[in-house]
N, C-alpha and C positions, 0 to 999 in steps of 0.2 A: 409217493415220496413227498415227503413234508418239508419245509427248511426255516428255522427261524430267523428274521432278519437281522441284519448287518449292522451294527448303528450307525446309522444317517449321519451325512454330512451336508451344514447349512455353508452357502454360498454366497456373495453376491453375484448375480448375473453380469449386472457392469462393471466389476471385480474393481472395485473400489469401494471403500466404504465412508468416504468421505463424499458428502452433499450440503445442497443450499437448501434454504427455505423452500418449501411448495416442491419440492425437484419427485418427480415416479420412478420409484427405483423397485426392484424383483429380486428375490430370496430363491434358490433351488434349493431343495430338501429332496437328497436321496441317499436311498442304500443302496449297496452294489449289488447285495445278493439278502436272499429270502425269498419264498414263495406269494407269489400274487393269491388277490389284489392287497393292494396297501394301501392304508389310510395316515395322510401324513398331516401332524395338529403342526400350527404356527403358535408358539408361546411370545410375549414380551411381558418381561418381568412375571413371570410364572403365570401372567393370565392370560386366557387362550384369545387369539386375534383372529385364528379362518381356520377350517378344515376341508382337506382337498382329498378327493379318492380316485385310486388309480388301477384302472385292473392288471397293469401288467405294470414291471419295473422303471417307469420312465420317471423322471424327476416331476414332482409336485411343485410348480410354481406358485409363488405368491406375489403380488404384485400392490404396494404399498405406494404411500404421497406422504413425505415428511411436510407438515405441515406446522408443526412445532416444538417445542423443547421436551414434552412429553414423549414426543416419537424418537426419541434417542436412547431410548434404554436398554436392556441384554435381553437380544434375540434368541431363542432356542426352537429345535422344531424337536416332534415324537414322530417313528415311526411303529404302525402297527399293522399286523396281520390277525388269519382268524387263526393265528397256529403261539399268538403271542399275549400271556396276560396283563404284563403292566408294557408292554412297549420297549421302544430303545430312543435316547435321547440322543440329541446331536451335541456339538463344539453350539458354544456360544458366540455370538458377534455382538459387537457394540458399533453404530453411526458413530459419525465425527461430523459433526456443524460446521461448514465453511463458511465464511462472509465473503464475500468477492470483493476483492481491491476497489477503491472509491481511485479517482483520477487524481494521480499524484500531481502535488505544486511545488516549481522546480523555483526558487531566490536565492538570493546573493545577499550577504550585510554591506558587500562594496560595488554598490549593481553600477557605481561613475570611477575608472580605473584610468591610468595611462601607462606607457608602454614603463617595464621595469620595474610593475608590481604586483606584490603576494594579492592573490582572490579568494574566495571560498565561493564554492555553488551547495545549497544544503537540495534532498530532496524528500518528501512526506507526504504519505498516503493518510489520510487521515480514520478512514477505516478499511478492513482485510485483517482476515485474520492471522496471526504472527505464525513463522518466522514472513518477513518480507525482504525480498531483495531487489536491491536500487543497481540501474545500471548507467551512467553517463553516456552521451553523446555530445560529439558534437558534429553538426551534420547527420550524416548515416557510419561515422567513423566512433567506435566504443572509446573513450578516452580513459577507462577506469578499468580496474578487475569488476565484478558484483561485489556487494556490498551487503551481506547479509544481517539485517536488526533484527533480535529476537525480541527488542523492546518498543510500543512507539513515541520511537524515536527518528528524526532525522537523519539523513545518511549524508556525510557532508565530503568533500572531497577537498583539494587546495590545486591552485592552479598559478601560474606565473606568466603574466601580458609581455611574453618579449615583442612582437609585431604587432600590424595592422591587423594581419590576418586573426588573433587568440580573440577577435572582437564579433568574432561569427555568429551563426545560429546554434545555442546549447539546448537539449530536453533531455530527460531522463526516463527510466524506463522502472515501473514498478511491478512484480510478481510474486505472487505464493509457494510456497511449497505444493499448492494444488494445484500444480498446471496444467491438469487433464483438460482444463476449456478454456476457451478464446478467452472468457470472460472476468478471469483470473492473470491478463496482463493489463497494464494500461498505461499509457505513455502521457507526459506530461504538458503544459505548455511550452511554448517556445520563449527563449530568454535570450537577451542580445545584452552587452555591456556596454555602457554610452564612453564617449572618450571624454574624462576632466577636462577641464580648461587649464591650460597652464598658466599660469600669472607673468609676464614680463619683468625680467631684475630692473628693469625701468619703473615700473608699476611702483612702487612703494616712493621711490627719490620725486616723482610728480606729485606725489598725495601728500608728502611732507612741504614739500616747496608751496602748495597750495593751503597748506595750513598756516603756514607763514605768510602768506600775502595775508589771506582771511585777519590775523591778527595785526598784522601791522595796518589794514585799513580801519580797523575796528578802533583800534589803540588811535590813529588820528583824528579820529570822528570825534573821538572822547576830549582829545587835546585841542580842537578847535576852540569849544567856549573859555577854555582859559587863557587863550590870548585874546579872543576877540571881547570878553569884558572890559581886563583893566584897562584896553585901548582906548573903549567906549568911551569909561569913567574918567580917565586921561583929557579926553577931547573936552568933556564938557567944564 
C-alpha cells in the first residue's frame, strides 16, 4: 500500500516570526500523512536553501541565521516521496525584522517648576521598531495609561506640581509590540524637577529704590563742577 503525500506544512519552531539581526531561528516542514521516506526541499524566493531526508514521517527541520535583509523573503518548503512526481508545496512565511528598542530619554520643557503649576514630561526611544509604547512612572508607581506611537514620536504626558512630594523620582518605560524578549523593554533615565526660585514682592521695590540712589549720586557728581567753577571764578 502506497499513499501520496499530504501537502506540508512550514512552521516556525519558536512560533514567531518576528526576529533581530544575526538571531538562529528553525523552519518545520511536515505532512501528516504519505508514505516514507520523504524528502523535504527548503525554498526562499523560489530558490532552493537545503534539502533534508527523512525515512519515516517526522518533521524536517531546517535551521537558518537571519543575518540580513536578504534573509527576509517568502519561505516555502516541497514535500516528496518516491510514489510523488512534482511534489506538494507548503503555506508560505514571511520574517518580520525587529530592531530592539534603543534606551528611551525621559525631559521636560519645564524641568525648574513650583508648587501650582502645569509640567510636561516627553518620553523617546530613539530607535525600535514601531508601534512603541511609553509607560510613566513615578517611583515604582505607573502614573499614566501606555501610551502607544505608531510614529517616532515623543510620548508626552501633562502633570500639575500641587506638593513637595510631585518633585520625586520620574522614568519612563519603553516597549515593542515584540515583547517576546527582555531585550525589547527598556527603561529610561531618572528625572527629578528642581523647585524655582520665587522672587520676593519686596525684590522689585529694592532694585527700584537702588536705581534711584544710583542716579541721584550720579546727577550730583555731574552737578558739582558747576558750582564749584563759578565760585572759583568769583574768588579770583
Amino acid at each position: 500500500f502506497t499513499e501520496m503525500l499530504s501537502n506540508p506544512k512550514l512552521r516556525p519552531v519558536q512560533e514567531t516570526l518576528n526576529v533581530v539581526m544575526n538571531q538562529n531561528v528553525s523552519l518545520s516542514c511536515y505532512s501528516e500523512s504519505g508514505s516514507p521516506p520523504v524528502r523535504y526541499t527548503l525554498f526562499k524566493r523560489n530558490q532552493m536553501v537545503s534539502i533534508l531526508n527523512r525515512p519515516d514521517l517526522t518533521p524536517g527541520l531546517f535551521n537558518l541565521t537571519i543575518s540580513s535583509a536578504s534573509d527576509m523573503g517568502e519561505y516555502k518548503c516541497k514535500a516528496e516521496n518516491n510514489f510523488s512526481s512534482r511534489g506538494k508545496y507548503s503555506n508560505s512565511l514571511n520574517f518580520t525584522l525587529i530592531e530592539p528598542i534603543s534606551k528611551p530619554v525621559l525631559s521636560s520643557l519645564t524641568p525648574q517648576a513650583k508648587k501650582g503649576q502645569n509640567v510636561t514630561l516627553s518620553c523617546l526611544s530613539e530607535k525600535g521598531s514601531l508601534p512603541i509604547t511609553y509607560t510613566f512612572f513615578k517611583g515604582r508607581r505607573s502614573i499614566s495609561p501606555p501610551v502607544k506611537m505608531q510614529k517616532r514620536e515623543a510620548a508626552v504626558i501633562f502633570l500639575f506640581i500641587n506638593s513637595s512630594s510631585d518633585f520625586g523620582n520620574y522614568k519612563c518605560r519603553a516597549e515593542n509590540s515584540f515583547n517576546t524578549a527582555t531585550f525589547n523593554t527598556k527603561y529610561s533615565n531618572s528625572f527629578n524637577f528642581t523647585l524655582a526660585e520665587e522672587r520676593s514682592h519686596s525684590q522689585p521695590l529694592i532694585i527700584s529704590l537702588g536705581l534711584i540712589l544710583l542716579l541721584f549720586i550720579i546727577g550730583f557728581a555731574l552737578a558739582i563742577p558747576l558750582f564749584i567753577i563759578p565760585s572759583y571764578k568769583a574768588s579770583e
